[in-house]
C-alpha positions as a Markdown table, in Angstrom:
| # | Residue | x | y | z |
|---|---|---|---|---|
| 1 | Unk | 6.6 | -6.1 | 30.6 |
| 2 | Unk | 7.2 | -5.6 | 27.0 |
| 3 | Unk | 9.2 | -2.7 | 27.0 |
| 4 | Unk | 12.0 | -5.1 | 29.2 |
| 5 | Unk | 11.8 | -7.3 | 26.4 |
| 6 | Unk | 12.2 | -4.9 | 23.8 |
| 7 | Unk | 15.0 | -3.4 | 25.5 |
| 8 | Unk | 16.2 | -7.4 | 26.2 |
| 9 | Unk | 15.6 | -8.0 | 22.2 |
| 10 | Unk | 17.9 | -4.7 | 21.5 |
| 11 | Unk | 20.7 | -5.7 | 23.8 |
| 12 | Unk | 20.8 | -9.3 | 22.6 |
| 13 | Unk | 20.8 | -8.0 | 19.0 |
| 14 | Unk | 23.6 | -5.2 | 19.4 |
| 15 | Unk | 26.5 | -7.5 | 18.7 |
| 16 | Unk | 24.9 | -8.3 | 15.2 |
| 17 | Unk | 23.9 | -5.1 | 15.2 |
| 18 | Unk | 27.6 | -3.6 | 15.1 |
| 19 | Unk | 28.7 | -7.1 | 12.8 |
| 20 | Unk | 26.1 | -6.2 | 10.2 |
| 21 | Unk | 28.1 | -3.0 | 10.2 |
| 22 | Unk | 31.3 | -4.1 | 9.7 |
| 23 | Unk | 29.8 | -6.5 | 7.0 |
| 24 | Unk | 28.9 | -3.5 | 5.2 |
| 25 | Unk | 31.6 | -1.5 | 5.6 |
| 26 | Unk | 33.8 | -4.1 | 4.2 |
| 27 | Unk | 31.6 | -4.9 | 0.9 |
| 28 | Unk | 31.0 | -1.6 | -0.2 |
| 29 | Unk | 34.5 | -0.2 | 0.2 |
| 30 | Unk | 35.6 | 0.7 | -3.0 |
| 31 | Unk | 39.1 | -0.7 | -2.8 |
| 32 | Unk | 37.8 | -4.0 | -2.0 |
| 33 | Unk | 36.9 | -5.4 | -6.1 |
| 34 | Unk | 34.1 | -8.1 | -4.3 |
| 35 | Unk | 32.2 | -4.9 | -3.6 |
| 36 | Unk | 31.8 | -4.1 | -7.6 |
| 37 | Unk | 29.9 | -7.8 | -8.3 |
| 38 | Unk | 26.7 | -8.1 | -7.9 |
| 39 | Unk | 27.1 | -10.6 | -4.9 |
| 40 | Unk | 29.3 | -8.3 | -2.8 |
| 41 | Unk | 26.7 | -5.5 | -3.5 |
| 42 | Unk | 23.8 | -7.9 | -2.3 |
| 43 | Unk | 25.7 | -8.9 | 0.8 |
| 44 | Unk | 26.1 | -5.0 | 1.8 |
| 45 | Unk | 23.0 | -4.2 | 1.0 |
| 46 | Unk | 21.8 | -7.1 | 3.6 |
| 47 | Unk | 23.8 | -6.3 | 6.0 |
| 48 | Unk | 22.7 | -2.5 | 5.7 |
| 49 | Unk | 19.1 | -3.5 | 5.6 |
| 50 | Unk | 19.9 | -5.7 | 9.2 |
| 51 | Unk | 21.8 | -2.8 | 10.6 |
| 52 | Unk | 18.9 | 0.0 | 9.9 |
| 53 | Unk | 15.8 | -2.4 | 10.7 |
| 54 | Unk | 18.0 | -3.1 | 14.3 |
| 55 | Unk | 18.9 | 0.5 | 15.4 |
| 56 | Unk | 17.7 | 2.6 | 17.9 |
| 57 | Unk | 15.8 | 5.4 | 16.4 |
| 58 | Unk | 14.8 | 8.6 | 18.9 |
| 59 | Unk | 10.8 | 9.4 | 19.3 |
| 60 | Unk | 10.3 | 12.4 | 17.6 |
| 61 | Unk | 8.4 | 15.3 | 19.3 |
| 62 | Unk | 5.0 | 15.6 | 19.7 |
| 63 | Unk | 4.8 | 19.4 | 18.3 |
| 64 | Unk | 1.3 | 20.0 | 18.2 |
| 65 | Unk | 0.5 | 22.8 | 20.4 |
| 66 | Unk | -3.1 | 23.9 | 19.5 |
| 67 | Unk | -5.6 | 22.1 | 17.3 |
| 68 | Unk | -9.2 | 22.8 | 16.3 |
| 69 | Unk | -12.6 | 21.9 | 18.0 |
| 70 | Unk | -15.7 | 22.7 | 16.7 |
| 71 | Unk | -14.3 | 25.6 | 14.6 |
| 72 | Unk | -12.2 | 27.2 | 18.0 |
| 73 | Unk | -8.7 | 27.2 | 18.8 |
| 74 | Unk | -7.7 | 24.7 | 21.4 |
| 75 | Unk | -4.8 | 24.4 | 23.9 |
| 76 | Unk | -3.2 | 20.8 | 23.6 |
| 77 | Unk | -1.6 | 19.6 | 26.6 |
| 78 | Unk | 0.2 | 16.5 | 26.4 |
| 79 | Unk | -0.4 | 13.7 | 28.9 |
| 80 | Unk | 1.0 | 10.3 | 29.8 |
| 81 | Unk | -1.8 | 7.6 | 29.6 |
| 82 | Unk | 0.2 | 4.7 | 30.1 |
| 83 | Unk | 3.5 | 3.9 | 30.7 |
């Protein structure tokens, strides 16, 4: 149940998600002379700080293939507990 409403959370947010974006883009391009105040660099820096806490980041791999046990080398074999 809460993975469908963390994936329901993510899909609602997208739409911000991709605003916050173009929020950013807009304030920090150089051409644009709001972006060199101070308030056009807090507004990008928002908006960059909404995109990254929003996004979709990968799980990294697990990687650990043998560990130690009472001073031996063990085989680790992952396995799915609960899903």
């Amino acid at each position: 149940m809460y993975y469908q409403l963390y994936e329901m959370n993510h899909a609602a947010l997208q739409p911000a998600r991709l605003y916050a974006d173009a929020v950013r883009l807009f304030y920090s391009n150089p051409l644009n002379p709001v972006s060199h105040t101070p308030w056009g660099r807090s507004i990008a820096a928002g908006a960059e700080l909404f995109e990254r806490t929003t996004r979709r980041y990968g799980k990294p791999q697990f990687g650990l293939a043998k560990t130690v046990v009472d001073w031996k080398s063990v085989a680790v074999t992952e396995k799915t507990i609960w899903s």
